[in-house]
The first five atom37 places (N, CA, C, CB, O) and aatype in JSON, in Angstrom:
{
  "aatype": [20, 20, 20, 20, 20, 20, 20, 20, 20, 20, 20, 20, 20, 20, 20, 20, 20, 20, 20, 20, 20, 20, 20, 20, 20, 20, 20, 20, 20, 20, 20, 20, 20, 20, 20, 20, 20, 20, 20, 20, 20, 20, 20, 20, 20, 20, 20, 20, 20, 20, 20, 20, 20, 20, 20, 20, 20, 20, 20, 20, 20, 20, 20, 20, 20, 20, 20, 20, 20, 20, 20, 20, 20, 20, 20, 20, 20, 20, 20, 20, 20, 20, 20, 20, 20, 20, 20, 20, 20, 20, 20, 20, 20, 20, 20, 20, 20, 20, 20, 20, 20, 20, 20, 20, 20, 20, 20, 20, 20],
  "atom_mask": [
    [1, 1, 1, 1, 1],
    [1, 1, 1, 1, 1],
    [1, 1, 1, 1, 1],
    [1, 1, 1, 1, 1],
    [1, 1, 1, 1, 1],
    [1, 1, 1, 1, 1],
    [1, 1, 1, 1, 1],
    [1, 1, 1, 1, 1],
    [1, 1, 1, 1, 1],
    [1, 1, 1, 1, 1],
    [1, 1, 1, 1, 1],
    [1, 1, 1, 1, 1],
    [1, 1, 1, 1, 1],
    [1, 1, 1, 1, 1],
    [1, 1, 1, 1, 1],
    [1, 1, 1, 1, 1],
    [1, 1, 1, 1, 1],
    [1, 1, 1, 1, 1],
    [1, 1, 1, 1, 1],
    [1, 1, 1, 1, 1],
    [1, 1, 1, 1, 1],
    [1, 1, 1, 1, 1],
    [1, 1, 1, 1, 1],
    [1, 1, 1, 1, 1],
    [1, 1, 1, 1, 1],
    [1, 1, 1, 1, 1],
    [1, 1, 1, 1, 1],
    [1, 1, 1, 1, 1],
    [1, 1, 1, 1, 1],
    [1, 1, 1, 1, 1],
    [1, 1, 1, 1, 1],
    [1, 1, 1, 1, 1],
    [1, 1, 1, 1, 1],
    [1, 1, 1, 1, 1],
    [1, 1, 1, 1, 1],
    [1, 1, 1, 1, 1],
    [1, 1, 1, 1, 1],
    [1, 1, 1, 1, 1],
    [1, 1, 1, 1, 1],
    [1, 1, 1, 1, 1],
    [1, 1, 1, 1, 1],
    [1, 1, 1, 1, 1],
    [1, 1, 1, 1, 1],
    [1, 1, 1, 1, 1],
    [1, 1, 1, 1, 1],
    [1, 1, 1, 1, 1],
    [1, 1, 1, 1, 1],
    [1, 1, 1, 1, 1],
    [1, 1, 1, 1, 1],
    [1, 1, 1, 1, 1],
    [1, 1, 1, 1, 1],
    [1, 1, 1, 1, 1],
    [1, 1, 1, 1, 1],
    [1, 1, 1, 1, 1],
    [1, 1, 1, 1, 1],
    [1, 1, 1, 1, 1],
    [1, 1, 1, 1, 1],
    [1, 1, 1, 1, 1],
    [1, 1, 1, 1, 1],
    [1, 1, 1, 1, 1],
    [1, 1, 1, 1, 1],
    [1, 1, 1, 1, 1],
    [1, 1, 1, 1, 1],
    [1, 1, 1, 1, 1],
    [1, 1, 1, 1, 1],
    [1, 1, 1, 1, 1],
    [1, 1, 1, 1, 1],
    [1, 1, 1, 1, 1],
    [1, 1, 1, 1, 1],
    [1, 1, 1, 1, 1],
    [1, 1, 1, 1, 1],
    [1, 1, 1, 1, 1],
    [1, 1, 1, 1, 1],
    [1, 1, 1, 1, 1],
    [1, 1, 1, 1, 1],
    [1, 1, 1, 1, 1],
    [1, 1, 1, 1, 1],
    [1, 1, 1, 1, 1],
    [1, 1, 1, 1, 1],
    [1, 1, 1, 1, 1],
    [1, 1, 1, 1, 1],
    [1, 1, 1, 1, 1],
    [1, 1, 1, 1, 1],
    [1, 1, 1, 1, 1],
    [1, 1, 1, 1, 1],
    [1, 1, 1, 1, 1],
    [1, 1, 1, 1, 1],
    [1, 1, 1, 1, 1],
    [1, 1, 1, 1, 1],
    [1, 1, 1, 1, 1],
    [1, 1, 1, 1, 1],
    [1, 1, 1, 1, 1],
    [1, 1, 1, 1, 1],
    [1, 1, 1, 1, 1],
    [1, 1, 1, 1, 1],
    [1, 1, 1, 1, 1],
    [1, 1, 1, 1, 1],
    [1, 1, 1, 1, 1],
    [1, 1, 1, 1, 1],
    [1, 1, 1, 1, 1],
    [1, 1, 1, 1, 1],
    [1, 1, 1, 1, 1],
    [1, 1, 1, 1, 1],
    [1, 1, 1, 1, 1],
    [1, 1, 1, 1, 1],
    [1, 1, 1, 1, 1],
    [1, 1, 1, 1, 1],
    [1, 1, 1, 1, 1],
    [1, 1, 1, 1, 1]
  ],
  "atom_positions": [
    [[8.98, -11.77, 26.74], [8.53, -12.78, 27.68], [9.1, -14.14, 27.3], [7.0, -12.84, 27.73], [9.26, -14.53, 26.14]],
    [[9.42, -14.84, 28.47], [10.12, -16.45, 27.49], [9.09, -17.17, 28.08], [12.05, -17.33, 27.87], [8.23, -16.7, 28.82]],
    [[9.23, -18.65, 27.65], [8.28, -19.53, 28.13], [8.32, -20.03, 29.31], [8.2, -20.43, 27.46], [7.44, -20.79, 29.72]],
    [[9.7, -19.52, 30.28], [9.61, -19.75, 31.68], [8.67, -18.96, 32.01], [10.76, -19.56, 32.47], [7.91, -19.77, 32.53]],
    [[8.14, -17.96, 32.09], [7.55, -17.0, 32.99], [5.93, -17.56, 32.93], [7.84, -15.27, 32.43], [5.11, -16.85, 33.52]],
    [[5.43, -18.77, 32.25], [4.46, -19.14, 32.47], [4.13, -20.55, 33.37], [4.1, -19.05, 31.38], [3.16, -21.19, 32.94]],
    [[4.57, -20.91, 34.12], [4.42, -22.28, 35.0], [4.29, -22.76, 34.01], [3.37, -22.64, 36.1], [3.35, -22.18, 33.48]],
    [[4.72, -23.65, 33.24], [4.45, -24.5, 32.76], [3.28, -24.91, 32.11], [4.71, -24.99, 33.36], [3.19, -26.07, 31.7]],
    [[2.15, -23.92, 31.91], [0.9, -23.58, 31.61], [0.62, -23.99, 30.26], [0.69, -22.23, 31.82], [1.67, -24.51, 29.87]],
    [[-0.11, -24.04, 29.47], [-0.17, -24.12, 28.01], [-0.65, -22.9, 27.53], [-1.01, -25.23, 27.5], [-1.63, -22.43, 28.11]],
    [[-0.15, -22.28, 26.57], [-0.4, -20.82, 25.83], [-0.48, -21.19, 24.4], [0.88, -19.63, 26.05], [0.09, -22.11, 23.81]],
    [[-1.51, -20.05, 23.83], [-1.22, -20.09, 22.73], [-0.22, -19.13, 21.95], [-2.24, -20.12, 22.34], [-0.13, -18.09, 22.6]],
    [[0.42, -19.09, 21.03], [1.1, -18.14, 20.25], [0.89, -17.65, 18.46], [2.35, -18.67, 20.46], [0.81, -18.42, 17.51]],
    [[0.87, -16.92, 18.46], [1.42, -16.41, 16.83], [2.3, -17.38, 15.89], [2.46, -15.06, 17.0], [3.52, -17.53, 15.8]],
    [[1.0, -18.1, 15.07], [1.2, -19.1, 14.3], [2.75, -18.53, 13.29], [-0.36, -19.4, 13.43], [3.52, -19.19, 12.6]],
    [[2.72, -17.08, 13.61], [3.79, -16.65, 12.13], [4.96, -16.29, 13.14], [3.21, -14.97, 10.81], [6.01, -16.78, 12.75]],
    [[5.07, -15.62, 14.25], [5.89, -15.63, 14.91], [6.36, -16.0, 16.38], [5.97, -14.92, 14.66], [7.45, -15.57, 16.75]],
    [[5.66, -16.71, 17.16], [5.71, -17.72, 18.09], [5.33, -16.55, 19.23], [7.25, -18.69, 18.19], [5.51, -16.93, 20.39]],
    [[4.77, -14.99, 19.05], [4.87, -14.4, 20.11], [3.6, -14.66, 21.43], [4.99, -13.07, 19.58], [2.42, -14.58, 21.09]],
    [[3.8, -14.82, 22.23], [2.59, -15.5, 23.46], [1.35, -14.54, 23.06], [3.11, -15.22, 25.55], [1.48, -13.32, 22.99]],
    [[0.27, -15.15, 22.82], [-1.37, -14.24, 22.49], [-2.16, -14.48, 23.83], [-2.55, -15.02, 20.94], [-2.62, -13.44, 24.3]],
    [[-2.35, -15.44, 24.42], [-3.28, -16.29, 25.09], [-2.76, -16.94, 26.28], [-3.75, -17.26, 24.21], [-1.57, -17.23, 26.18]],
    [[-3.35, -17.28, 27.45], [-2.83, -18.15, 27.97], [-4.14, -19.56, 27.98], [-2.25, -17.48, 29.36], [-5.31, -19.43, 27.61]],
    [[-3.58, -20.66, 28.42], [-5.18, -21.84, 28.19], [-5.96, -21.13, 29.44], [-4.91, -24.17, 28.58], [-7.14, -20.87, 29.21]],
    [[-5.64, -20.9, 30.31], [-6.97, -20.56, 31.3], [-7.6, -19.46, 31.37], [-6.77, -20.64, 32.56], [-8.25, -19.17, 32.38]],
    [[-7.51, -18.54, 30.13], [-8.49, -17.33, 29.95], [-8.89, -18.14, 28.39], [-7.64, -15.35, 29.94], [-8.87, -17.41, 27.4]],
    [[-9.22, -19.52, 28.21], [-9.71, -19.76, 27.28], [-11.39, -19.92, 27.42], [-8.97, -20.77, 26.86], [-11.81, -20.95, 27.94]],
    [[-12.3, -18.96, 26.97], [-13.59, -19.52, 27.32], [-14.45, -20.75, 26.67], [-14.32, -18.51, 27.23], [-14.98, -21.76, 27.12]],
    [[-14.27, -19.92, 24.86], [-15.27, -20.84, 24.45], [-14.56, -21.31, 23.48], [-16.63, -20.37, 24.1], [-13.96, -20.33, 23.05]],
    [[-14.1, -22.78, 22.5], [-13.91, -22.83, 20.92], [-14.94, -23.17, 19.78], [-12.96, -23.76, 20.7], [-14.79, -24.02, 18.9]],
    [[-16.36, -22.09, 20.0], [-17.0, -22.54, 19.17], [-17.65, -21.43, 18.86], [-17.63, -23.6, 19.46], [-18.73, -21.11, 19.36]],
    [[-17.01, -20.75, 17.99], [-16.8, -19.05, 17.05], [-16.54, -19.15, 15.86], [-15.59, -18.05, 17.41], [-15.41, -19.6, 15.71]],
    [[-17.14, -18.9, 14.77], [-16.71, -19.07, 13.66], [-15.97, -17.64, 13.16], [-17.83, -19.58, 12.89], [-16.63, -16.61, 13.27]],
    [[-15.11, -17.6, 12.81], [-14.47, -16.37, 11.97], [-13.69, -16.49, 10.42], [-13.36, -15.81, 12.95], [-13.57, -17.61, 9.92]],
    [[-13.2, -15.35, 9.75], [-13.14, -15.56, 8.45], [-12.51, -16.7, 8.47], [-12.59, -14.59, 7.68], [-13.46, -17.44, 8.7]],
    [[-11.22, -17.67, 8.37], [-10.68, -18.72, 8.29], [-10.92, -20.18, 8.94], [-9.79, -18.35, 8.5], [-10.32, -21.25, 8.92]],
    [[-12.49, -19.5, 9.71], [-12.98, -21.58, 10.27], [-13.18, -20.88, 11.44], [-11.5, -23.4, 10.39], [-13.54, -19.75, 11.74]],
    [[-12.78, -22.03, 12.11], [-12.83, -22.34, 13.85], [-12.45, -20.94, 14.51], [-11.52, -23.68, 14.46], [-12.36, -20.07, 13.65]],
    [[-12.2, -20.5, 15.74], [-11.95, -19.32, 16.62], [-12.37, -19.83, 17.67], [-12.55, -18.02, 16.34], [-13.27, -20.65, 17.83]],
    [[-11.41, -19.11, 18.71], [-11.64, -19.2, 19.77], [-11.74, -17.82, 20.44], [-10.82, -20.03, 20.21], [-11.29, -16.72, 20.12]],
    [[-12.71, -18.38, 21.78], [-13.05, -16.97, 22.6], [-12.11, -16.48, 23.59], [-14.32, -17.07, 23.4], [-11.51, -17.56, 23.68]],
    [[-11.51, -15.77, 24.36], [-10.5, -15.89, 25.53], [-10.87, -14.42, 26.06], [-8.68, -16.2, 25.07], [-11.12, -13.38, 25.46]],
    [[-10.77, -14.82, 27.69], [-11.09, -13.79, 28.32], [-10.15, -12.45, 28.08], [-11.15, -14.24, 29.61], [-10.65, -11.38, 27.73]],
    [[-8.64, -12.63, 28.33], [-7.62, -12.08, 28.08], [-7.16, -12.2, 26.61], [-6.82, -12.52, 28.95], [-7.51, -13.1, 25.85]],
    [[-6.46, -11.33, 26.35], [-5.09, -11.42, 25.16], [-3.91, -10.75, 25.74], [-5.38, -10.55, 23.58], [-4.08, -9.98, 26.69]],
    [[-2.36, -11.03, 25.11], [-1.39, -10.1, 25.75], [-1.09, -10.37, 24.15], [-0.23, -10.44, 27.29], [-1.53, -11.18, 23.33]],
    [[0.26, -8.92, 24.09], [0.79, -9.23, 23.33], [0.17, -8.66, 22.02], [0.94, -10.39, 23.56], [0.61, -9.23, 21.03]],
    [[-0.8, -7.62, 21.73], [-1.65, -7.93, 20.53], [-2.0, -6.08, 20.5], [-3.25, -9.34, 20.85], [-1.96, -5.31, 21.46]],
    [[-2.27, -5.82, 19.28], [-2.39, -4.4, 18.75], [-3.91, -4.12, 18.4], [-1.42, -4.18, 17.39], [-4.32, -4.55, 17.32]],
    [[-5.02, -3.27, 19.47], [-5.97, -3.14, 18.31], [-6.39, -2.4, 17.8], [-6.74, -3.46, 18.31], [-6.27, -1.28, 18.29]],
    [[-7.05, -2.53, 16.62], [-7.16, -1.89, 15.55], [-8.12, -0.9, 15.61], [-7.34, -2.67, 14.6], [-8.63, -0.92, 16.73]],
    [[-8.67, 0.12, 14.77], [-9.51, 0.99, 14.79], [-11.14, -0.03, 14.84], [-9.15, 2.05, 13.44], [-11.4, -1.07, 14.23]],
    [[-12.12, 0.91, 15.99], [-13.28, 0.0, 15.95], [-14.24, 0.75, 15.1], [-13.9, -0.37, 17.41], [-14.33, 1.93, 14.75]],
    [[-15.02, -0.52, 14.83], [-16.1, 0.13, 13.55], [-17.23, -1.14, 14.3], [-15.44, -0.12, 11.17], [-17.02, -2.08, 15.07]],
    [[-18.36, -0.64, 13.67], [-19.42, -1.71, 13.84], [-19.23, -2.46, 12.7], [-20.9, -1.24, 13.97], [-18.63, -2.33, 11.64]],
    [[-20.14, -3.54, 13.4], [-19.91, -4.99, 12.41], [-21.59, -5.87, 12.85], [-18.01, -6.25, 13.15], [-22.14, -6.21, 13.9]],
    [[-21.87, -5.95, 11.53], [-23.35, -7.44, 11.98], [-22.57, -8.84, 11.77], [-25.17, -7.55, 10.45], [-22.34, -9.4, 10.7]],
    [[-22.21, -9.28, 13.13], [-21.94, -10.56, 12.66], [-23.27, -11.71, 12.67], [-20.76, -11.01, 13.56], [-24.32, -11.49, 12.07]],
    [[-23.03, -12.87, 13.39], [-24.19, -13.64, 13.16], [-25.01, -13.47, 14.23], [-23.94, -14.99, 12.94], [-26.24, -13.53, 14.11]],
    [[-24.31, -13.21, 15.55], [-25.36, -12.52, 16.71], [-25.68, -11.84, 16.67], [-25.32, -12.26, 17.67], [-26.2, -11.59, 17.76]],
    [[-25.85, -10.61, 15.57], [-25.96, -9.16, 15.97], [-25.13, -7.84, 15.74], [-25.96, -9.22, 17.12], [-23.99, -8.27, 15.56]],
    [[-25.1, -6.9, 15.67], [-24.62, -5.88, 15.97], [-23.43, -5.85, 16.68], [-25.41, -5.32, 16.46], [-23.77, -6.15, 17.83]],
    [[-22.3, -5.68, 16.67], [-21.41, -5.33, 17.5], [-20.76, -4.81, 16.85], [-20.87, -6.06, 18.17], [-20.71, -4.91, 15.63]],
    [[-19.46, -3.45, 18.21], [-18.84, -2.48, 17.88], [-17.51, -3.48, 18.32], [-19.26, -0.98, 18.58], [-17.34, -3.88, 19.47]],
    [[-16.85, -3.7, 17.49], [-14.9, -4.48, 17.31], [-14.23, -4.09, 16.76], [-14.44, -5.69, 16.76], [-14.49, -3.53, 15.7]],
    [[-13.22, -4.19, 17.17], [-11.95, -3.94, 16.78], [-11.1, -5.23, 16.22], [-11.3, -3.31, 17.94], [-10.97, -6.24, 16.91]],
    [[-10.45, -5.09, 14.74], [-9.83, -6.12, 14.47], [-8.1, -6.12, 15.62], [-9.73, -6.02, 12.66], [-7.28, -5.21, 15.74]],
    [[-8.1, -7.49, 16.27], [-6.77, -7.35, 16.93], [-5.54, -8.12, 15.79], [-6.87, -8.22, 18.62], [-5.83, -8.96, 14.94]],
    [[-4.03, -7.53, 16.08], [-2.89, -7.88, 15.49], [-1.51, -8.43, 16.23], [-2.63, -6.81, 14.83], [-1.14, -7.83, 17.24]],
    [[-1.03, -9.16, 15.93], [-0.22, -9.36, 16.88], [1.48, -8.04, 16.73], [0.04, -11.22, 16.69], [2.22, -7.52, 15.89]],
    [[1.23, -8.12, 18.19], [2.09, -6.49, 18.32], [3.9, -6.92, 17.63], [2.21, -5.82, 20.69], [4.74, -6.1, 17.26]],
    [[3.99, -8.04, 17.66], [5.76, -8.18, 16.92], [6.01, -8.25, 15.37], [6.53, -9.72, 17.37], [6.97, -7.89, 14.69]],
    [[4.33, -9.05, 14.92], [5.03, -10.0, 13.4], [3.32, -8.68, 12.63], [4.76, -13.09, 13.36], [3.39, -8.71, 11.4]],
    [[2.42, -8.0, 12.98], [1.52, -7.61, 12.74], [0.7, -8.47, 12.41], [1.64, -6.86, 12.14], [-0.37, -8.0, 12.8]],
    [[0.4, -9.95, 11.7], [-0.39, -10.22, 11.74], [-1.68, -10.36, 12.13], [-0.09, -10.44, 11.68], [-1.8, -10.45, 13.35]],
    [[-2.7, -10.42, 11.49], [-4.38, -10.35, 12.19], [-4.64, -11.49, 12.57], [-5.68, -9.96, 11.25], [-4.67, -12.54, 11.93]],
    [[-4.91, -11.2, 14.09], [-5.41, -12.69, 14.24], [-6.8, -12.93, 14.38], [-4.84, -13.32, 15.39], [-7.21, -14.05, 14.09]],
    [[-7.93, -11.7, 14.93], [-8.86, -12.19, 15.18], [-9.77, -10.66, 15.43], [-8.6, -13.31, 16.28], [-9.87, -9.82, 14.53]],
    [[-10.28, -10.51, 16.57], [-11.39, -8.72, 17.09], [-11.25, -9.47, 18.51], [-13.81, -8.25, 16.27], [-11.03, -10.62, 18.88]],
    [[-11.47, -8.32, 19.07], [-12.19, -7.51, 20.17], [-13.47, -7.15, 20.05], [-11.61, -6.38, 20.41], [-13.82, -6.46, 19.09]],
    [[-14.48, -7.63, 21.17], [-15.69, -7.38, 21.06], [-15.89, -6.13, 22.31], [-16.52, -8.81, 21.18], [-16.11, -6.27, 23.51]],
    [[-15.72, -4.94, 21.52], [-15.98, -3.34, 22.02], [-17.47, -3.3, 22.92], [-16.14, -2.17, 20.43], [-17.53, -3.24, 24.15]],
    [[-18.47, -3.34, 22.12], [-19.75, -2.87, 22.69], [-21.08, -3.91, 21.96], [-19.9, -1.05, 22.27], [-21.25, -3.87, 20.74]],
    [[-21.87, -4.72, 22.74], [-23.27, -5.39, 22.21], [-24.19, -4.66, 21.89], [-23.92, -6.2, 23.04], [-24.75, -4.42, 22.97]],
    [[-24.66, -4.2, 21.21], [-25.54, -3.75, 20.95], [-27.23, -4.45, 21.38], [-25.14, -3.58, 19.77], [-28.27, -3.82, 21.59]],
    [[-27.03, -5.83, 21.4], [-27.99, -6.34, 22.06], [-27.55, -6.79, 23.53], [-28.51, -7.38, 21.25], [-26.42, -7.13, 23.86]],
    [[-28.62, -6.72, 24.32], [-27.87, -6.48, 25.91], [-28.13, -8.18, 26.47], [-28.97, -4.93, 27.22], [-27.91, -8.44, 27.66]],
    [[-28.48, -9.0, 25.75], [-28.27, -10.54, 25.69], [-26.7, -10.9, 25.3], [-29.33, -11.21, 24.5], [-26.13, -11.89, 25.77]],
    [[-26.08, -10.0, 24.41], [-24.78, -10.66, 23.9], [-23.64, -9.25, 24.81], [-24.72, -10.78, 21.6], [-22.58, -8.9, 24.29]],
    [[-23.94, -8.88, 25.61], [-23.21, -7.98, 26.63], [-21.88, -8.94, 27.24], [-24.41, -7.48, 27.98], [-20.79, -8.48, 27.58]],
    [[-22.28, -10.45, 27.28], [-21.32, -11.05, 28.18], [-19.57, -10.82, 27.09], [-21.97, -13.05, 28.53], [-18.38, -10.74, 27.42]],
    [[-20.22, -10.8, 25.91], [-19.26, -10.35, 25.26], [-18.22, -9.65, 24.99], [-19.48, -10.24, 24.91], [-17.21, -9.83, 24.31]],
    [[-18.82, -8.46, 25.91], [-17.68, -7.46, 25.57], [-16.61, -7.32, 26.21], [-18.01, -6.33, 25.54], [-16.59, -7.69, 27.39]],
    [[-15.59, -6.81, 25.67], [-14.14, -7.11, 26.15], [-13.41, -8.38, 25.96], [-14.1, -6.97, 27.48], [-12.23, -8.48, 26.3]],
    [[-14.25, -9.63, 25.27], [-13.47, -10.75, 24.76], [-12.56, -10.66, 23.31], [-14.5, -11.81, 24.6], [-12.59, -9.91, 22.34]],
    [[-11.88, -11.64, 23.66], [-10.9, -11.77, 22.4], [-11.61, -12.53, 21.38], [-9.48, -12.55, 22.74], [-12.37, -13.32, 21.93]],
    [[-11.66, -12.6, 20.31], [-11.88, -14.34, 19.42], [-10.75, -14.11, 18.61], [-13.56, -14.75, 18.24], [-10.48, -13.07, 18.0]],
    [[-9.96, -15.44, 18.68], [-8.46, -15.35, 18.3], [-9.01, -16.46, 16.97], [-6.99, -15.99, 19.75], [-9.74, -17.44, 17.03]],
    [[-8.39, -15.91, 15.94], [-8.64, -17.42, 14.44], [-7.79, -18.67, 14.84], [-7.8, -16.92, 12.43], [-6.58, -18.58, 15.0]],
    [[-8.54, -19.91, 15.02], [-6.97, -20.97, 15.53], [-6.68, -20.97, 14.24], [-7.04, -22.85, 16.34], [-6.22, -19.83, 14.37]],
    [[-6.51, -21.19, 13.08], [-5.4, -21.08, 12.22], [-4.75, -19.93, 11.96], [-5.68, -21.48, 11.17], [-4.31, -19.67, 10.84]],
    [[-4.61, -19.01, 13.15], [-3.71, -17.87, 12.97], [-2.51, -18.29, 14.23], [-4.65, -16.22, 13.2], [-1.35, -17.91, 14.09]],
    [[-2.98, -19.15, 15.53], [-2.08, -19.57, 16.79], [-2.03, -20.9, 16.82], [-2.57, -19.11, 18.19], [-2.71, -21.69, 16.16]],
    [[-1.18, -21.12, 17.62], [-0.56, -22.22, 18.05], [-0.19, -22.7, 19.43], [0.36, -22.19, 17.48], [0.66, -22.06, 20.04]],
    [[-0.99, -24.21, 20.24], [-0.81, -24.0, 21.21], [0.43, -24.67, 21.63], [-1.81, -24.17, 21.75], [0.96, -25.69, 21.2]],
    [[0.77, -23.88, 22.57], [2.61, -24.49, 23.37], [2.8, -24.99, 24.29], [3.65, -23.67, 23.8], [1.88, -24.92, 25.11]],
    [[3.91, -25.68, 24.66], [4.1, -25.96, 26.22], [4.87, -25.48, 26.56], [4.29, -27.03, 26.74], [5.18, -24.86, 25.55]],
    [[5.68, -25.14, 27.42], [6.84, -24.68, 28.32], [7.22, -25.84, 28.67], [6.59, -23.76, 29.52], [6.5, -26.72, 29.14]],
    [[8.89, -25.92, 28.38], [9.47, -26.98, 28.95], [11.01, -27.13, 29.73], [9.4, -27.76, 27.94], [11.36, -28.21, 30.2]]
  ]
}
């Protein structure tokens, strides 16, 4: 994919190898904590490998995730939220939380 094929949009990418993860308007939330700090939530991901799912207690709860990787350079960037186990944190599932010190956001120019 090059950076034409996004209008001019802002994306994020693969801090290690510049490959597109994100675009800004499937960005939901940036206020996720994950192992390295900050994270962000995003409706979508492209571009990304995931990993075998296992359950996990994070700080909401129960959930079934998958750690995601980015599909060129492998790096980990963040999970997939598989299944809530509590049906309050349901809006969850199927989101990304990407680590921002794993991406980088871009412009197209």
């Amino acid at each position: 994919m090059s950076m034409a094929e996004f209008n001019d949009a802002p994306l994020f990418s693969c801090r290690n190898c510049r490959n597109p993860i994100a675009l800004r308007h499937d960005l939901l939330s940036k206020s996720f904590i994950a192992k390295s700090g900050q994270a962000y939530m995003f409706a979508h991901a492209m571009n990304v490998v995931l990993g075998q799912t296992e359950d996990k207690k994070l700080m909401t709860g129960l959930f079934s995730v998958g750690n995601i990787y980015c599909s060129k350079c492998g790096q980990e960037l963040g999970w997939k939220y598989i299944r809530a186990y509590d049906a309050k944190q349901s809006f969850k599932e199927g989101r990304f939380i990407i680590e921002k010190a794993r991406i980088l956001k871009e412009y197209s120019t």
